[in-house]
N, C-alpha and C positions, 0 to 999 in steps of 0.2 A: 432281450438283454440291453439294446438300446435305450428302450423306453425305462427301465429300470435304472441306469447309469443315470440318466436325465434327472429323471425324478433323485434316486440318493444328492444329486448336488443339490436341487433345489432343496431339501431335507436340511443337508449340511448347513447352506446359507441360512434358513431359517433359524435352525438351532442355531447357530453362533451369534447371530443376530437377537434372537431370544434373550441368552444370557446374559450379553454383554449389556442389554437393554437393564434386565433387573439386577445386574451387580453394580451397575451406575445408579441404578432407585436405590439399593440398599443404602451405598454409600450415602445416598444424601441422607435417607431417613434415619441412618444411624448418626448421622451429625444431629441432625434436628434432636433427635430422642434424648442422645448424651448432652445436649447446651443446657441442661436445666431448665428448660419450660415445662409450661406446664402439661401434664398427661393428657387432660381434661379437651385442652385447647389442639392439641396435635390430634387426638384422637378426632374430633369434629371436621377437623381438615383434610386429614387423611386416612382413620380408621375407620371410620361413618362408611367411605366408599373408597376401597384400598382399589390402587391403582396397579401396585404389584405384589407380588408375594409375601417379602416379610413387611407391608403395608398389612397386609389380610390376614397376618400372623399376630400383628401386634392389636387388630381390631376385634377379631376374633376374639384375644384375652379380654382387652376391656367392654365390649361386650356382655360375656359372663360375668365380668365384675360388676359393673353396674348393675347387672339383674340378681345378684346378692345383694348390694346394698338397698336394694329398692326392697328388701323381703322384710319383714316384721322382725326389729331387732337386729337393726345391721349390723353392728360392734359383732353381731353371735353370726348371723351371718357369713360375715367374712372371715371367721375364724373356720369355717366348711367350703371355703369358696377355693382353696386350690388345688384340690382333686380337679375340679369341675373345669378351673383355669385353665391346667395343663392340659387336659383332654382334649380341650377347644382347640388349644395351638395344634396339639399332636393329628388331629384330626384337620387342621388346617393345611399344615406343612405336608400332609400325605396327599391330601388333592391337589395343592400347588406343584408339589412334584409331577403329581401321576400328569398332569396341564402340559409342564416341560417336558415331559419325557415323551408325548405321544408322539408317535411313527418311530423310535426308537429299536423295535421288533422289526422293524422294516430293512430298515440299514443291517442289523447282525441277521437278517433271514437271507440277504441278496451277498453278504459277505460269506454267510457260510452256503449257500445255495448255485450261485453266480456261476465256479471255477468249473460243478457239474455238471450244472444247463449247456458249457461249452463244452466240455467234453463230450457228452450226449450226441452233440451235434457235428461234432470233429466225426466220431466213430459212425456216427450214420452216414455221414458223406462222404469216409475212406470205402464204407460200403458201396454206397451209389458208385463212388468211382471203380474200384472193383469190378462191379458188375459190367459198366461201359465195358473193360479194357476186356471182359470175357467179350462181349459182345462182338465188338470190332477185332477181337485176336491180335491184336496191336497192343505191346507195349515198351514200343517208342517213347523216349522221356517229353518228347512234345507233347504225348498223347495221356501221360500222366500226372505230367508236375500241374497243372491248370486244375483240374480236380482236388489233389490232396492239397492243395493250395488251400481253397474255399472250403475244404472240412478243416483247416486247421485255422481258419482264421474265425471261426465260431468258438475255439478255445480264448483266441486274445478275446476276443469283447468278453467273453465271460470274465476274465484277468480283470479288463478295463474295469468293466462295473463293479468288482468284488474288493478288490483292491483298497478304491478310495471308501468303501462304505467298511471294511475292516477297520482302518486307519480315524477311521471319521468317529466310528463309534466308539472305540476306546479312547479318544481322546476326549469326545462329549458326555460320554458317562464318567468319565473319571470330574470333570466339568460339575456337572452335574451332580457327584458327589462331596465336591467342594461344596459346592449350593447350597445341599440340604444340611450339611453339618454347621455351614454358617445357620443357618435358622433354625437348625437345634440348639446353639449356641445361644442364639439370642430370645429362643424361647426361654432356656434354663436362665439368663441373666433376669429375664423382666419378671418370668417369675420368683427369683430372689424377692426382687422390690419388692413385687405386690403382698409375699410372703413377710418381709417387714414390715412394712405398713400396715398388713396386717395385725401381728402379733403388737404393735405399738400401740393400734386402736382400740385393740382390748387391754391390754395395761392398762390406756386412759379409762378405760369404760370401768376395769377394778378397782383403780384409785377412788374413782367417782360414787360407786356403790358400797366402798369400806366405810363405816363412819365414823372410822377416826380418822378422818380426812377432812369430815366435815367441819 
C-alpha cells in the first residue's frame, strides 16, 4: 500500500504536468493557426513532426491532404478527400488520448482496491491479536490495545493511498476530457476549412471546364 500511495503521486505529478504541458502547446498552435499564415508553412514547422497532440492532429490532416492533391486530378481529388481527412484526425486524437491517459486504470484500481487491501489486513491482525490474547489468557488492555492498534493502522494506509488516487482521477479525467473535446473541436473547425477550400477548388476547376467561360 505504500508503494502504491508513492507511485499514485508520482502518476498525479506526471499527469498534471502532462496537461498543462500541451494546453500551453495548444494555445500557442491555435494562435499561430488562427494569425492567417499560411497552412503550408505551419505545417512544415510543426505538422511535419508535431510536438504535441493537436500539433499531430492538425499534421495528420494535412498530411492526407497533401496525398489527395498529389493523386491524378486534384480539383476531383479533393472533392473525396474529407472522409479520409476526418478519419486521420479521429484516429489521431484517439492515440493522443490513449498517450495521456496511460496509468490512468492504475489510480481508479488503487482508489477502488486500496480501502480493501486495508481492511484485509485490519481483520487479519485483529486475528493475530486474538489468538495472542487466547494464548497468554490475558486480556489486559496493555495486552490488547498494541495489537488491534497495528491491525487498524493497515486500514489508514489503505485510506492514505485510496483517497488521493480517487480524488486525483476524477479530476484528471474530467481534465482530460476537456482535452479531447478541445481537439474534437479543432478537428471539426479545420475541417470546415479544408471542406471550403475544397468545394471552392472545384467551382474553380467548373468554371474552367464550362465553355462559356472561355
Amino acid at each position: 500500500l505504500v508503494v502504491a500511495s508513492v507511485w499514485v503521486w508520482a502518476i498525479v505529478f506526471e499527469k498534471v504536468t502532462s496537461l498543462r504541458r500541451a494546453g500551453r502547446a495548444a494555445d500557442g498552435f491555435e494562435d499561430r493557426f488562427w494569425s492567417g499564415g499560411s497552412l503550408d508553412e505551419l505545417y512544415d514547422v510543426e505538422g511535419a513532426k508535431p510536438a504535441h497532440p493537436m500539433a499531430a492532429v492538425f499534421g495528420a490532416a494535412m498530411t492526407e491532404w497533401r496525398r489527395s492533391t498529389r493523386a491524378a486530378g486534384a480539383h476531383i481529388a479533393r472533392g473525396f478527400a474529407r472522409e479520409r481527412v476526418e478519419r486521420a484526425m479521429n484516429v489521431t486524437i484517439q492515440r493522443e488520448m490513449e498517450a495521456l491517459e496511460k496509468w490512468m486504470i492504475f489510480l481508479a484500481s488503487v482508489g477502488s482496491t486500496a480501502p480493501f487491501i486495508g481492511l484485509f489486513g485490519t481483520v487479519w491482525g485483529i486475528m493475530n491479536s486474538f489468538s495472542a490474547i487466547a494464548q497468554m489468557q490475558n486480556t489486559n488492555l496493555a495486552v490488547v490495545a498494541p495489537g488491534i492498534a497495528e491491525a487498524l493502522f493497515a486500514t489508514a494506509i489503505g485510506l492514505i493511498a485510496a483517497i488521493p488516487a480517487v480524488l486525483a482521477y476524477n479530476k484528471i479525467s474530467t481534465d482530460l476530457a476537456r482535452f479531447a473535446a478541445r481537439l474534437d473541436g479543432f478537428a471539426t473547425e479545420f475541417g470546415a476549412i479544408l471542406s471550403r477550400q475544397s468545394e471552392a477548388t472545384m467551382a474553380e476547376a467548373s468554371l474552367a471546364d464550362d465553355p462559356r467561360t472561355r
